[in-house]
C-alpha positions in Angstrom: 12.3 -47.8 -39.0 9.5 -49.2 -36.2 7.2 -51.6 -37.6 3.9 -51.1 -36.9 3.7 -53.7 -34.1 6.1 -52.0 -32.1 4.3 -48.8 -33.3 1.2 -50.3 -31.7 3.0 -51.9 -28.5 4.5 -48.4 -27.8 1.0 -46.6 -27.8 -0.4 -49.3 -25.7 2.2 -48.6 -23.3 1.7 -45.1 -23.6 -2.4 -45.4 -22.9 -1.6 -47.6 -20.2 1.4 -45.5 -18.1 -1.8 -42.0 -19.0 -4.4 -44.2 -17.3 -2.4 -45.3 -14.0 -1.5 -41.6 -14.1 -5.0 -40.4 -13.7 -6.0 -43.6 -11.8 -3.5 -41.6 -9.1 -3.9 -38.1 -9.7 -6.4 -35.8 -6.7 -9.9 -36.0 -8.1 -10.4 -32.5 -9.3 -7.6 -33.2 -11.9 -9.9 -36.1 -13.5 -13.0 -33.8 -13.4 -13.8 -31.6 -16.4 -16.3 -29.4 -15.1 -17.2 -25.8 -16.4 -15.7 -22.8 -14.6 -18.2 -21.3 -12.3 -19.9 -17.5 -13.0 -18.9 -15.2 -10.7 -21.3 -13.0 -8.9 -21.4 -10.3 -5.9 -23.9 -11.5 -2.8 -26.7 -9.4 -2.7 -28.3 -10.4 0.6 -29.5 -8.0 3.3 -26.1 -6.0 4.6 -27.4 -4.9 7.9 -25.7 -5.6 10.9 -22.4 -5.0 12.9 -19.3 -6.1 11.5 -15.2 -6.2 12.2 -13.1 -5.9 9.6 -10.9 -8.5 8.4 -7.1 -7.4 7.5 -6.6 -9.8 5.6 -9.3 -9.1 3.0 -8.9 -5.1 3.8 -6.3 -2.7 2.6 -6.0 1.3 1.5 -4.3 2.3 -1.5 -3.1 6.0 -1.9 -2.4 7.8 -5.3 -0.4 10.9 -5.6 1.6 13.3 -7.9 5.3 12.9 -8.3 7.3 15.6 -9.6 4.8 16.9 -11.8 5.3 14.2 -14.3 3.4 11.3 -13.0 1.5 9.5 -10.5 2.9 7.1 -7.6 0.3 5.1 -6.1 1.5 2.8 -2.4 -0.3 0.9 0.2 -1.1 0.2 3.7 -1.1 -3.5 4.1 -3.0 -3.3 7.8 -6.3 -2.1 8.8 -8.4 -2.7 11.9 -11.9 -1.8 13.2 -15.5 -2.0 13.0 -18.4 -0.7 10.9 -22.3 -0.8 11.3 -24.0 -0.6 8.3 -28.1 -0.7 8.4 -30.0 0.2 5.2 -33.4 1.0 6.9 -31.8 3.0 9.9 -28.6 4.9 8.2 -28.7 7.0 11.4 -27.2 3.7 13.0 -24.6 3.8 10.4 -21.0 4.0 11.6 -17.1 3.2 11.1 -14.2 3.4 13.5 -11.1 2.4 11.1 -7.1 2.1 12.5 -4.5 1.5 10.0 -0.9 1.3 11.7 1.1 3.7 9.9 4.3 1.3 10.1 2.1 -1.2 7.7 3.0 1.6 4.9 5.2 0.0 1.6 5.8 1.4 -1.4 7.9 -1.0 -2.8 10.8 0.4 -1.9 12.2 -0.1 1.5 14.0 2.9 1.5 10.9 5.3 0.2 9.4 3.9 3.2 11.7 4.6 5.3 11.5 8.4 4.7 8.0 8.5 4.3 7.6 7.3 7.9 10.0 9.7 9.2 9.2 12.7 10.8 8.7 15.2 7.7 5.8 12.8 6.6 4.3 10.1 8.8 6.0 10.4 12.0 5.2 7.4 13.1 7.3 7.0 15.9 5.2 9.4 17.6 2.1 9.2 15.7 1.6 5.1 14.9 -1.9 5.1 14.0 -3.9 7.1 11.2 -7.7 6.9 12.4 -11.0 7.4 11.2 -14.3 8.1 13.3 -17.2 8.2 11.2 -19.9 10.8 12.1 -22.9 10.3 10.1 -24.1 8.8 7.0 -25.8 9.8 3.6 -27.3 7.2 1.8 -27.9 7.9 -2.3 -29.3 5.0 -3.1 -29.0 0.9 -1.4 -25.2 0.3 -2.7 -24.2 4.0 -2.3 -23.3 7.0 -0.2 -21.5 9.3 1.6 -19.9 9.0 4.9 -19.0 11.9 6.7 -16.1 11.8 9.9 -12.6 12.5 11.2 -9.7 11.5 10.1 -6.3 11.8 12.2 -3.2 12.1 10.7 0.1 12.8 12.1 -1.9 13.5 15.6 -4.2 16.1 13.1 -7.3 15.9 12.8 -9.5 16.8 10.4 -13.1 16.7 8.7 -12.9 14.0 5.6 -15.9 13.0 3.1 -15.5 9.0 1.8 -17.8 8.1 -1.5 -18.8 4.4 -0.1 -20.1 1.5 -2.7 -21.4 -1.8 -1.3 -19.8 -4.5 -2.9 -21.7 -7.4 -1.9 -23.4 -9.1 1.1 -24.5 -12.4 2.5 -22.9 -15.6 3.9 -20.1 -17.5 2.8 -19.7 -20.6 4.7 -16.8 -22.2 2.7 -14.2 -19.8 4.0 -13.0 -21.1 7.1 -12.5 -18.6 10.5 -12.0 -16.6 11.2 -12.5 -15.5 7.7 -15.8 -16.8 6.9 -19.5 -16.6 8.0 -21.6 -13.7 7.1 -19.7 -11.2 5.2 -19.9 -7.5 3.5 -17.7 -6.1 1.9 -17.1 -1.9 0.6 -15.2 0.5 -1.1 -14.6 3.9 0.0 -13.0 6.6 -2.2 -11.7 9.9 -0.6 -9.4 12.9 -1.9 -7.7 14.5 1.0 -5.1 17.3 1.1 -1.9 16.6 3.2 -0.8 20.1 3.5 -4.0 20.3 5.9 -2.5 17.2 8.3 0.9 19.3 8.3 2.5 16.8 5.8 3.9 19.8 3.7 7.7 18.4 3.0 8.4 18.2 -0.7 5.8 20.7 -1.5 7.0 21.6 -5.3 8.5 17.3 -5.8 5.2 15.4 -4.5 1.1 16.5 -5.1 -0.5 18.4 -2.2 -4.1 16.3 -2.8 -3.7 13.0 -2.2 -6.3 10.0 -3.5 -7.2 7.1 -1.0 -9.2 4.0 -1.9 -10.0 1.9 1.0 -11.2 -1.6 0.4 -12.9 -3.3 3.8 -14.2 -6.4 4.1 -15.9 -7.6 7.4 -17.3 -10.7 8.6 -20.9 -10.2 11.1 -20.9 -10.0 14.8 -23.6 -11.7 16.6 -26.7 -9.3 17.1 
């Protein structure tokens, strides 16, 4: 059985190894401040922009087998947008996404998804959009009317688009920070109308894309 000297020698010890700990532990691990609110930017979003891939991505949703839903991604996309609240006839996009970038978390689903009955992206590597005009609802929504060209078809495609959030962020370094926006467009496209019609009964004709872009400002 400890006495209680030892009992008290063996805290001491205890106290003494905890404060040498903290004496060498980074500062943030000594501080004990309160988490900070989160909060989207609502400064003024005009301007030019290029997108940053890696804050940008498109997800795609669609029917499988008639029992479920698969959803997949494209990891890359590239471009530019214009966005200008006062002027939304100066509003524009011009959006690449490499069609190699696809994954669906299963390297050999990709595989025949980029193949020529889908994709084809040996001979058609790029899926583009070209916006052609802009409606704005209200300041954080709209719809944005263009192109889109898929397996070297093109055709006319209707995006729901939300801002997100606005203004500078100068704690990020390049070439991801500075003046930032950032958006969510939501579309519902058919593939049979890009000639993607393999699997017609095993996989969903309409197909549900979400596109997440964030850009960082180009000087005026």
């Amino acid at each position: 059985m400890m006495h209680a000297s030892s009992r008290k020698s063996a805290v001491s010890a205890l106290l003494a190894s905890l404060a040498m700990a903290l004496g060498t532990a980074p500062v943030w691990a000594a501080e004990s401040t309160a988490p900070q609110a989160y909060a989207h930017k609502q400064a003024d979003p005009a301007g030019s922009y290029q997108v940053d891939p890696d804050h940008s991505g498109v997800q795609f949703t669609i029917g499988h087998a008639g029992v479920g839903r698969f959803t997949g991604v494209f990891r890359q996309v590239t471009g530019t947008y214009t966005f200008d609240p006062a002027h939304p006839e100066k509003d524009k996009a011009d959006i690449v996404i490499p069609a190699k970038s696809l994954d669906t978390f299963l390297p050999q689903r990709d595989t025949d998804l980029l193949a020529a009955p889908f994709f084809d992206a040996a001979a058609h590597p790029d899926i583009h959009f070209v916006s052609s005009r802009y409606v704005p609802k209200d300041k954080t929504h709209g719809k944005l009317y263009g192109n889109l060209t898929l397996r070297g078809v093109t055709h006319p495609v209707t995006f729901d688009v939300k801002l997100i959030g606005a203004g500078d962020v100068p704690y990020l370094p390049k070439p991801w920070g500075g003046y930032l926006s950032g958006f969510v467009a939501t579309a519902t496209i058919n593939r049979m109308d890009f000639g993607m019609t393999a699997f017609g009964a095993g996989l969903g004709h309409d197909v549900a894309v979400r596109v997440e872009v964030e850009g960082v400002r180009t000087p005026s």
